[in-house]
C-alpha positions, 0 to 999 in steps of 0.5 A, a space after each residue: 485486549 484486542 490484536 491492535 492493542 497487544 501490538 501497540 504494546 508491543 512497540 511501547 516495550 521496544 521504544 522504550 527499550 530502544 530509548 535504553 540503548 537497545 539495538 535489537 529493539 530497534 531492529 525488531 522494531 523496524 522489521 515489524 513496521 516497514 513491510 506496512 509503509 513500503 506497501 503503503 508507499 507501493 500502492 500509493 505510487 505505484 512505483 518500486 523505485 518511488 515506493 523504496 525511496 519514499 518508504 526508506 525516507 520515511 522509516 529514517 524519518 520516523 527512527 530519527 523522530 522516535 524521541 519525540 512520540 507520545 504514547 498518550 496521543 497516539 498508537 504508535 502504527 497512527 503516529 507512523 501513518 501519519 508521518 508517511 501521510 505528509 511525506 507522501 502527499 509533499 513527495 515529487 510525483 511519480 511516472 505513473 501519476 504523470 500519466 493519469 493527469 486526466 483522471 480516470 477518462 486519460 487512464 481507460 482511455 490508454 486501456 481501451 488503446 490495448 488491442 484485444 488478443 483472445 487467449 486459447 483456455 490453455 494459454 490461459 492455464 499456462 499464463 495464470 500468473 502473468 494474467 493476475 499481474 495485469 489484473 494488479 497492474 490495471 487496478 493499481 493505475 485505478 488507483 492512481 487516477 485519484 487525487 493524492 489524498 483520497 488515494 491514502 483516504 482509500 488504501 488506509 480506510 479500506 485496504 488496510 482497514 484503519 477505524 474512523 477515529 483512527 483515519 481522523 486522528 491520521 488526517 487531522 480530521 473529524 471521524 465523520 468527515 472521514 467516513 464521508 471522504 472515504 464514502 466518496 473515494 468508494 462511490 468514484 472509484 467502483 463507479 468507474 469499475 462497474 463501468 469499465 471493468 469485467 472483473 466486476 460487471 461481466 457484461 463489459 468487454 475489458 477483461 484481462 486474459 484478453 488485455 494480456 498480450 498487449 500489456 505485454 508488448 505495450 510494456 506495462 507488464 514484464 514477465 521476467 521481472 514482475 511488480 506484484 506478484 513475486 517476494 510476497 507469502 501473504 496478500 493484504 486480506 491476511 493482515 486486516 484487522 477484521 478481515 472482511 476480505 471473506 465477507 462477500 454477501 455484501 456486493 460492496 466488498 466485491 469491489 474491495 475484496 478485489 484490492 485485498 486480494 493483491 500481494 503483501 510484499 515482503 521487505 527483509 533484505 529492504 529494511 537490513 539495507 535501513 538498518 545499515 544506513 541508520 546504524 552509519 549516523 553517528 548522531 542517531 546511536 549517539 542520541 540513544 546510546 546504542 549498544 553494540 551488540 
């Protein structure tokens, strides 16, 4: 039995558990799946404050939906993926969506308007951290430049390493119309790179130490109250199912090991908070009979 199929096991043993009037198992539950969709919802947005609210409706979603699975249709991470798909893609948009309305010319144009300061090799020491936050900050507002459903198409196919049938199944589309979507979103998104960016082609001049005042003082980087790089233990690469993260002969996966190389944020204190608000609605432990324990 593989690793994705112990794990659907597993949510199977806490659903029906959960539809026994099982509290723990709805926690647990929880517990095990919102770090994915808020991290998912992160990426997509590129925004905490959208990210939170997108990923606490679709996790009350999913609980109050729960019901209504079937395990002979589908793994249930495919069902849950498949939810957060449709809210994202109807949700409002967000700041940084706003942003980019041109696509990738608006947003390089805004990095090319970032004066470059050269760092000292001991400022760049002692500044580390607030340089792979730029590093993030940038390759998010990459992401964004596409449109919202080769946004998911990418973090799900290549950050998150959903199989084609898999993708198919999320996306209501055949496996091979999947590949090819996903095929195009990597050609569009490392061409620009190769183009613009010195982390993969050395000759260009954008380079992050350089960028990093300027995000600074432009406001797209606060130190003392970093986006990526802060309440997280692992990084993407940790948790993909295959982990070609290490696989870096192919000069594809530089592009990609780049993307799963950002933080995996944790979400503890975020999924009690749901708890708590799923717990309040009389309807829902009423529906399951939810012990009190």
């Amino acid at each position: 039995m593989t690793k994705q199929e112990q794990s659907n096991q597993e949510d199977l043993s806490l659903i029906q558990q959960i539809r026994e009037g099982n509290r723990e198992a709805l926690s647990k539950l929880i517990d095990k799946h919102y770090a994915y969709i808020y991290n998912i919802s992160l990426k997509f947005f590129n925004s905490v404050t959208d990210a939170e609210d997108a990923a606490q409706e679709v996790t009350i979603k999913i609980v109050t939906s729960i019901s209504s699975f079937k395990s002979d249709k589908a793994q249930f991470r495919t069902w849950v993926y498949k939810i957060a798909l449709n809210h994202f893609l109807k949700a409002k948009k967000s700041g940084p969506e706003k942003v980019v309305v041109n696509g990738f010319d608006t947003f390089f144009g805004i990095i090319d308007g970032v004066a470059d300061q050269t760092m000292t090799q001991e400022e760049e020491d002692d500044n580390k951290l607030l340089i792979e936050e730029v590093r993030i900050t940038c390759m998010a507002g990459m992401l964004m430049c596409l449109n919202r459903e080769q946004r998911m198409v990418y973090i799900l196919g290549e950050l998150f390493e959903v199989d084609h049938q898999t993708g198919a199944d999320i996306f209501g589309i055949t496996p091979s119309n999947f590949r090819q979507r996903l095929s195009r979103v990597r050609k569009d998104l490392y061409n620009w790179m190769n183009k613009k960016c010195g982390l993969v082609n050395t000759n260009n001049p954008c380079k992050c130490p350089k960028k990093t005042k300027g995000f600074i003082e432009r406001g797209f980087v606060n130190p003392d109250r970093l986006k990526w790089n802060s309440d997280f233990r692992k990084r993407i690469s940790d948790l993909s199912e295959s982990q070609a993260y290490h696989m870096q002969t192919e000069y594809e996966n530089m592009y990609k090991q780049l993307y799963m190389s950002h933080p995996f944020k944790t979400t503890k204190d975020k999924s009690k908070a749901i708890l708590s608000t799923i717990w309040r609605n009389k309807d829902f432990t009423d529906t399951f009979d939810l012990d009190e324990s």
